[in-house]
NUZA-751145 format. One record per residue (C-alpha): residue in one letter; x, y, z; chain. Coordinates in steps of 0.1 Angstrom, whole numbers. Example, Ala and Ser with C-alpha at 12.3 -4.5 7.8 and 13.67 -1.06 7.14 Angstrom:
2
{r a {123 -45 78} A}
{r s {137 -11 71} A}
END
This chain:
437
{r x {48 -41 -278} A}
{r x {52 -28 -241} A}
{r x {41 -45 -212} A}
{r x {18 -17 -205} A}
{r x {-3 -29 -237} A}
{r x {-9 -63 -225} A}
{r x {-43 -64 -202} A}
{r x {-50 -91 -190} A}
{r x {-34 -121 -176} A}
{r x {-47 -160 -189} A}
{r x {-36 -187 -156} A}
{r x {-41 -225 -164} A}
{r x {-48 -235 -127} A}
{r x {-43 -267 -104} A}
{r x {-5 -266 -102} A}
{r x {10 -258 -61} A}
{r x {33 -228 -63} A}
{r x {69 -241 -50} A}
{r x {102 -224 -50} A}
{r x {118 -190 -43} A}
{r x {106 -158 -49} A}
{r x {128 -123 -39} A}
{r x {99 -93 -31} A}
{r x {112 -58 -37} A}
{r x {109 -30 -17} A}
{r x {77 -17 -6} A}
{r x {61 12 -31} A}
{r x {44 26 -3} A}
{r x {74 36 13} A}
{r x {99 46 -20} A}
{r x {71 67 -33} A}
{r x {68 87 4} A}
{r x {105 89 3} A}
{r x {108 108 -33} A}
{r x {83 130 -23} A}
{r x {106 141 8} A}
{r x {133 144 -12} A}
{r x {119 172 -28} A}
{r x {125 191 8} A}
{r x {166 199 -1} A}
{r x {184 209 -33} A}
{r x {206 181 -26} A}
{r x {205 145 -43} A}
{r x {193 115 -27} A}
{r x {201 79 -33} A}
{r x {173 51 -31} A}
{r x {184 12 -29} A}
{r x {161 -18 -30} A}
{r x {141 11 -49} A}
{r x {107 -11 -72} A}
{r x {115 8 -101} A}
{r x {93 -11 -126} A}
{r x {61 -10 -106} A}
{r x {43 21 -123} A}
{r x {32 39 -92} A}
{r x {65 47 -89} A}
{r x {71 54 -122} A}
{r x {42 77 -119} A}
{r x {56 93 -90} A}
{r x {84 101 -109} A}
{r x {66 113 -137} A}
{r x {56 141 -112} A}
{r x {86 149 -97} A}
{r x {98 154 -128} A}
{r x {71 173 -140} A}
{r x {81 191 -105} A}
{r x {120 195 -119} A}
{r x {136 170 -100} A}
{r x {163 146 -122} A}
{r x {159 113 -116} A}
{r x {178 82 -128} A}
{r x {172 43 -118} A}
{r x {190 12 -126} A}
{r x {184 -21 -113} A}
{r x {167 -12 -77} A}
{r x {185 19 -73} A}
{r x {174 53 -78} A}
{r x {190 88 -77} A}
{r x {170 117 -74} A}
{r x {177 158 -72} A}
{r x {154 183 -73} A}
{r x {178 214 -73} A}
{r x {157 239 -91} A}
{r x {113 240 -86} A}
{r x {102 242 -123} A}
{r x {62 240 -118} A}
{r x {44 245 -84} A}
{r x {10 234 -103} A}
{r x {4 191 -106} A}
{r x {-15 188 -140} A}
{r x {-49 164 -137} A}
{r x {-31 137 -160} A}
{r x {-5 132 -135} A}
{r x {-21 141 -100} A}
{r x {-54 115 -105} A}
{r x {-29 83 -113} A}
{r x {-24 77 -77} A}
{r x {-27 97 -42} A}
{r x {7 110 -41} A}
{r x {-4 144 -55} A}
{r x {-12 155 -20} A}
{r x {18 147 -4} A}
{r x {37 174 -24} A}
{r x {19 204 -3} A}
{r x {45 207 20} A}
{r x {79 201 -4} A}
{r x {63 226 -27} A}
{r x {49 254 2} A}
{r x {86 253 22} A}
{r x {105 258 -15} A}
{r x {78 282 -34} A}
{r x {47 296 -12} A}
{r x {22 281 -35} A}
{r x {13 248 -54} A}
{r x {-19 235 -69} A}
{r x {-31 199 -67} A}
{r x {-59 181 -86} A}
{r x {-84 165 -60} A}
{r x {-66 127 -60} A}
{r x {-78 96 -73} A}
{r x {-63 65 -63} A}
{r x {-81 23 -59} A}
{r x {-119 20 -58} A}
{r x {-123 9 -23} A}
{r x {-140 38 -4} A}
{r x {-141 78 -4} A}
{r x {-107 79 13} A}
{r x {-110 117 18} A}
{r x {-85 139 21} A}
{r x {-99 162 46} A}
{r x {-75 149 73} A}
{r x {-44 159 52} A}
{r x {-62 198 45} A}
{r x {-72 205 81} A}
{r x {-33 190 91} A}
{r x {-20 215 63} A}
{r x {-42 246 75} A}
{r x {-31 240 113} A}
{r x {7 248 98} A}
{r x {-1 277 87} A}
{r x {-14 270 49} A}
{r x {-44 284 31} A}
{r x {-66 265 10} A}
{r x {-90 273 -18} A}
{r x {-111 254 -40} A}
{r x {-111 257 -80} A}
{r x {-121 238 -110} A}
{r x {-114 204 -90} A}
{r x {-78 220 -83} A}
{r x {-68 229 -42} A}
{r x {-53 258 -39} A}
{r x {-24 262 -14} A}
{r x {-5 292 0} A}
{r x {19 296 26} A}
{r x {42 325 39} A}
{r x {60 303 60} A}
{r x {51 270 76} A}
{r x {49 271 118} A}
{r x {46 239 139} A}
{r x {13 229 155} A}
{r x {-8 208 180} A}
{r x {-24 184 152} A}
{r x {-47 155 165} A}
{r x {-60 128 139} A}
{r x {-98 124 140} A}
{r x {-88 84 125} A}
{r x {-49 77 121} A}
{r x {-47 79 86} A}
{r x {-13 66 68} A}
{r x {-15 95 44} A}
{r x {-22 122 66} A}
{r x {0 111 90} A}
{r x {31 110 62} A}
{r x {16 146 48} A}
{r x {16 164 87} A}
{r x {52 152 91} A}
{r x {72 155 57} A}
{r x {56 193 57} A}
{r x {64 194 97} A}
{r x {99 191 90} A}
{r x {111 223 79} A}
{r x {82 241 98} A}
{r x {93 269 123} A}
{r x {89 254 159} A}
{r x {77 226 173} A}
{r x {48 199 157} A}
{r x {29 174 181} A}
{r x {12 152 159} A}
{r x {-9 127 183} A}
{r x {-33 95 170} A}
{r x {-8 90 144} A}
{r x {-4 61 124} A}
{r x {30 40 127} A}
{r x {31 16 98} A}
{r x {64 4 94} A}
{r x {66 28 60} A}
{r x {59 57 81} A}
{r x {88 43 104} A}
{r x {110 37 71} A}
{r x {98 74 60} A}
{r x {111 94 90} A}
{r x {140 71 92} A}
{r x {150 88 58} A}
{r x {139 119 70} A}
{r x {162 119 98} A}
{r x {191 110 80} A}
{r x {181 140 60} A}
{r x {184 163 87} A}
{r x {149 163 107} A}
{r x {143 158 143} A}
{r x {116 133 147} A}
{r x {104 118 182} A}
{r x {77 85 180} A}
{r x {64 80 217} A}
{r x {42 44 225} A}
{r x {6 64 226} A}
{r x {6 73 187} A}
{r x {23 105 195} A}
{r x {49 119 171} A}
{r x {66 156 175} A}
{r x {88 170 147} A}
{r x {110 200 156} A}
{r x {116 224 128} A}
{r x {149 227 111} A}
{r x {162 253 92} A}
{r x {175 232 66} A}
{r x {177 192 55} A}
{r x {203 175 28} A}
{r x {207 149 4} A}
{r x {211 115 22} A}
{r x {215 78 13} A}
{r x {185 53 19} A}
{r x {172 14 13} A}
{r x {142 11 13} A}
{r x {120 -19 39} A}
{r x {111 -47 18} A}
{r x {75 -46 8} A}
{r x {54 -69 38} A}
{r x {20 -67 13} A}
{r x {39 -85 -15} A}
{r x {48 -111 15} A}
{r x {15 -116 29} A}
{r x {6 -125 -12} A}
{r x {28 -148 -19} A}
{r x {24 -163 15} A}
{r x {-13 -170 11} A}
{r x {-8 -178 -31} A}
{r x {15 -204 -15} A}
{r x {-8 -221 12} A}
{r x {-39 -216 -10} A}
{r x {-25 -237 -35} A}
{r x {-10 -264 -9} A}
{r x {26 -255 -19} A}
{r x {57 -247 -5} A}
{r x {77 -210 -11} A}
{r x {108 -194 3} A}
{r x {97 -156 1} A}
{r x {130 -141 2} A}
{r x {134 -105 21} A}
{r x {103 -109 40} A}
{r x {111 -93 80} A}
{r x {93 -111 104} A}
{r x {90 -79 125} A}
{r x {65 -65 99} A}
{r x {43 -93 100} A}
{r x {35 -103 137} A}
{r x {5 -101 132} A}
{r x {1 -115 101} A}
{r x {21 -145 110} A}
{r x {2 -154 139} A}
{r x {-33 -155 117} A}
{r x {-13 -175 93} A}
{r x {-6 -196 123} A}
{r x {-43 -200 137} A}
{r x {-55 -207 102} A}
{r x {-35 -240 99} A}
{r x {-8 -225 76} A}
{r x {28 -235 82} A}
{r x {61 -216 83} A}
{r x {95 -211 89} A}
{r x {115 -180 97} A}
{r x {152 -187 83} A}
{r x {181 -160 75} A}
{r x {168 -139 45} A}
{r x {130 -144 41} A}
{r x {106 -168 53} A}
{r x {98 -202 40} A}
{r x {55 -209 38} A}
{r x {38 -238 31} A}
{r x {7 -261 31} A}
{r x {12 -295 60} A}
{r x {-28 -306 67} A}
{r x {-61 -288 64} A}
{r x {-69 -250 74} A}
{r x {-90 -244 98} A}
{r x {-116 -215 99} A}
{r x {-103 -182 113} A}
{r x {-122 -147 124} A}
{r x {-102 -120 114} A}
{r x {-108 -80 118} A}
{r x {-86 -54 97} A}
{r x {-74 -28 115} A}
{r x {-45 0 115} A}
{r x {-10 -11 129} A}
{r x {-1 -35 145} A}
{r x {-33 -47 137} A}
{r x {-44 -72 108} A}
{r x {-35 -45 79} A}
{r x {-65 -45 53} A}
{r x {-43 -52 24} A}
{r x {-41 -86 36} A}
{r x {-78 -89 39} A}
{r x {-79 -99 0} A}
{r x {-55 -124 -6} A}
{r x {-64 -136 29} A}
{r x {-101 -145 21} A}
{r x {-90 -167 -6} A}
{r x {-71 -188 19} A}
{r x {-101 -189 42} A}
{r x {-120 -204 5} A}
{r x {-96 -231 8} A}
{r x {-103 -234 47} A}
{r x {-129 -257 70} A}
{r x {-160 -244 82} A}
{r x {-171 -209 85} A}
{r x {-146 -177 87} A}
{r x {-153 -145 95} A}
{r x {-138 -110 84} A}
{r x {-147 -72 95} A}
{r x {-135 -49 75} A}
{r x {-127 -16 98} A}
{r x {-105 5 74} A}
{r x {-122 11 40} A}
{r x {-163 7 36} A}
{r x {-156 -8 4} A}
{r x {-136 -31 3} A}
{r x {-154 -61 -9} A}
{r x {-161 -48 -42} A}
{r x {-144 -79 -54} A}
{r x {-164 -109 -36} A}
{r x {-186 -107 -67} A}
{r x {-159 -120 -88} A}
{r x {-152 -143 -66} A}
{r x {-186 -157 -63} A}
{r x {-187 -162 -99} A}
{r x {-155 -190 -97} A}
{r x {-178 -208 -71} A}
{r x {-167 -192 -35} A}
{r x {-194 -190 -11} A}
{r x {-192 -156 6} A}
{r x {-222 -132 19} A}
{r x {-215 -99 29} A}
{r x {-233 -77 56} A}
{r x {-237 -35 70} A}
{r x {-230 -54 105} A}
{r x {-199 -51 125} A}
{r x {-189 -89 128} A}
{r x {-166 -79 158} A}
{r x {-152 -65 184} A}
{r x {-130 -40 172} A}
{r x {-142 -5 170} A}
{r x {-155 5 134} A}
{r x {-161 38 119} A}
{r x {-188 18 96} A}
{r x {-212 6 125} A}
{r x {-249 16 118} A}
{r x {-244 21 81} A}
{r x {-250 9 45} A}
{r x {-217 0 36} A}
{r x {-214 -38 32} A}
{r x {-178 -40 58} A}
{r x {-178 -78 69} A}
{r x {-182 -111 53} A}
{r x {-191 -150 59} A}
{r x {-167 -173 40} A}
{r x {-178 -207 37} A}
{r x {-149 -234 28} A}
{r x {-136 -255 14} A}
{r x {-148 -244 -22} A}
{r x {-136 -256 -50} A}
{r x {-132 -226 -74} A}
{r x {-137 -229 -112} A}
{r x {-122 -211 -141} A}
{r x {-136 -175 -156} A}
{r x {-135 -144 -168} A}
{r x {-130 -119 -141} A}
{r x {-123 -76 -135} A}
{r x {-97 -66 -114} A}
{r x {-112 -34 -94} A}
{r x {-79 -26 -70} A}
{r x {-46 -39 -64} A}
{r x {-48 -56 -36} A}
{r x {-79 -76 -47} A}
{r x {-63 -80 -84} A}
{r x {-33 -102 -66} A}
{r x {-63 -121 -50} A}
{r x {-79 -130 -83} A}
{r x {-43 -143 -96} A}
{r x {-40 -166 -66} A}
{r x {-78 -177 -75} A}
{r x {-67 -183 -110} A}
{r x {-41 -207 -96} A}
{r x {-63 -231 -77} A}
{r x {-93 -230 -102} A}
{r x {-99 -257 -125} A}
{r x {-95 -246 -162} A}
{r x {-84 -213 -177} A}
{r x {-88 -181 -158} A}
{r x {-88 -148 -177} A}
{r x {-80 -120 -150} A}
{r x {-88 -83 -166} A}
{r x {-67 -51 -155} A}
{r x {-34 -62 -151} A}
{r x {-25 -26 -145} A}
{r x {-38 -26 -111} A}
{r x {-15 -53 -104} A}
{r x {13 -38 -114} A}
{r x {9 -10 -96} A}
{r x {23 -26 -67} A}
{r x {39 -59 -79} A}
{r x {72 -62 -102} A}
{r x {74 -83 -130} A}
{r x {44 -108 -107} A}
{r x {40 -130 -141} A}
{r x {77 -136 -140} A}
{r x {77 -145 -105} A}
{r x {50 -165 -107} A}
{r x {66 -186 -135} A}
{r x {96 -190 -117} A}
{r x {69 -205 -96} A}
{r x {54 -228 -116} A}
{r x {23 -213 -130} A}
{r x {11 -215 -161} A}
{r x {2 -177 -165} A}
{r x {9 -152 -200} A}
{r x {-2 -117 -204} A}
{r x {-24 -112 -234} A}
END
């Protein structure tokens, strides 16, 4: 049987997590990367590549599908696209994630046309795409509409003035991988700068591109004529940090997170500080753990530098395990609680409100969506049977499993490995009690 047919996950909690774990490299960054290598002919070599965690396998399941030759071992991966085979992403391969989308430009510069299923991807808001289209049409591409398919043609890709209406990771990553090989000059301004985008035109670069980041969000690709293979590790992933980081001080233990960069986690780091965790930044990874209560915190997500919404999860269980009242706004995605329920079932106490709960500005102000929550702590969580609905909030539910009293059946373990590598393994190596069954 393969892991894939194992669902759920079964954690005997009450044990502190204490030891070493190794993160691997981040998935939002080696998925971006093999869709720009589809931009040359020439073969590209990936290191520190997360081969097992399936959205990369299902990336490569459509560059493949694409004609691109790809071969992994360990956390390496080589990849060549020399010849285009298909130009149209089939529904069964183009709704697993969001990376469908990305392929507009790679597939316009190297055949004129492609066809994309509208993309699926976690339950935590519309995340529309309409940023990515209107960035594609500015270059010169023309989109249709048909039987849930879009439609792209280009005769030729020219640069553009492009400004971001909200700087979205995606659409930032689309404007410049199809920017790259565009004739003349793209300014691309309210631009998002996660450090994956920074890892993504690092590559791109190396490739060939000429790529310019200036302080005020502001990137400007100059058109190439042509880019080449190239050689490229990718960032360690700072999301799996932040996890075991707060799986660590949640459960009042004591982990060395190996390959975790302090540089991608400022400001992570500093909440981790303000909440009353403890750590150390050595030579290879930083060391977390629990010395004295936590203290309540107010925290509000936001894109980077700011507090990065995947961390608002795993970070609301530390705030369970925290004094007093503490306060998140969610800024990012509308919904992004959908997992408090879950939560509330094991004995949290967390209400959630359409308020803003904050200062920062929010795109969510004035409407339904339920964006910000009250955490009351300390709780002391109890066993059950719980639904993962996203990644981010599935990793949440396994750190819940480890400080609950009793057995703790956690549903969907496919979300979880979406974006975490062999995480029962780890958490072993940990000491939790956790099968897949």
């Amino acid at each position: 049987m393969t892991r894939n047919n194992y669902s759920k996950f079964l954690i005997k909690g009450g044990v502190p997590l204490n030891g070493k774990v190794v993160v691997s490299g981040a998935k939002n960054s080696a998925t971006k990367i093999m869709v720009a290598s589809l931009l040359t002919d020439e073969g590209c070599t990936l290191f520190n590549s997360p081969n097992k965690i399936s959205d990369l396998t299902v990336t490569s399941k459509i560059c493949s599908h694409i004609g691109s030759n790809i071969s992994t071992s360990n956390d390496k991966l080589e990849i060549r696209t020399e010849t285009i085979k298909s130009n149209v992403i089939p529904q069964e391969l183009g709704n697993l994630n969001r990376i469908a989308i990305l392929l507009a430009g790679p597939l316009l510069h190297r055949t004129g046309h492609v066809e994309i299923p509208i993309p699926g991807g976690c339950k935590i808001g519309s995340r529309p795409v309409n940023f990515h289209i209107e960035g594609l049409k500015k270059l010169g591409c023309n989109v249709e509409i048909k039987d849930d398919f879009y439609i792209l043609k280009a005769d030729g890709m020219k640069g553009d003035n492009i400004n971001l209406d909200y700087p979205s990771v995606g659409s930032t990553e689309n404007v410049i991988i199809a920017s790259t090989l565009a004739k003349g000059r793209t300014i691309l301004t309210n631009a998002a700068v996660e450090p994956e985008i920074i890892d993504l035109i690092k590559f791109l670069q190396k490739m060939g591109a000429i790529i310019e980041i200036s302080t005020d969000r502001k990137i400007t690709i100059e058109g190439v004529e042509k880019l080449y293979g190239s050689v490229h590790s990718v960032i360690p992933d700072r999301n799996q940090v932040a996890s075991f980081a707060c799986a660590s001080l949640a459960s009042k233990g004591d982990v060395f997170v190996g390959n975790a960069v302090q540089d991608d986690l400022i400001t992570f780091l500093n909440s981790i500080r303000r909440i009353g965790g403890k750590y150390e930044v050595k030579d290879g990874g930083i060391r977390f753990y629990y010395d004295g209560k936590l203290k309540s915190i107010a925290i509000e997500t936001n894109v980077h530098p700011g507090f990065m919404t995947d961390w608002q999860q795993p970070f609301v269980i530390l705030m369970t395990q925290s004094e007093g009242l503490s306060i998140v706004h969610e800024t990012v995605y509308e919904k992004r609680f959908g997992y408090v329920q879950a939560l509330k079932k094991m004995g949290a106490e967390i209400e959630l409100y359409n308020t803003c709960l904050g200062s920062v500005p929010c795109r969510f102000k004035n409407t339904q969506y339920y964006h910000s929550a009250i955490v009351k702590g300390p709780a002391k969580l109890k066993a059950a049977e719980i639904d993962i609905p996203d990644l981010r909030a599935g990793f949440s539910y396994l750190i819940a499993g480890v400080i609950a009293e009793g057995e703790t059946i956690v549903n969907g373990s496919i979300y979880i490995d979406r974006g975490y590598e062999d995480i029962d393994i780890k958490l072993k190596d940990l000491g939790v009690d956790i099968k897949r069954i």
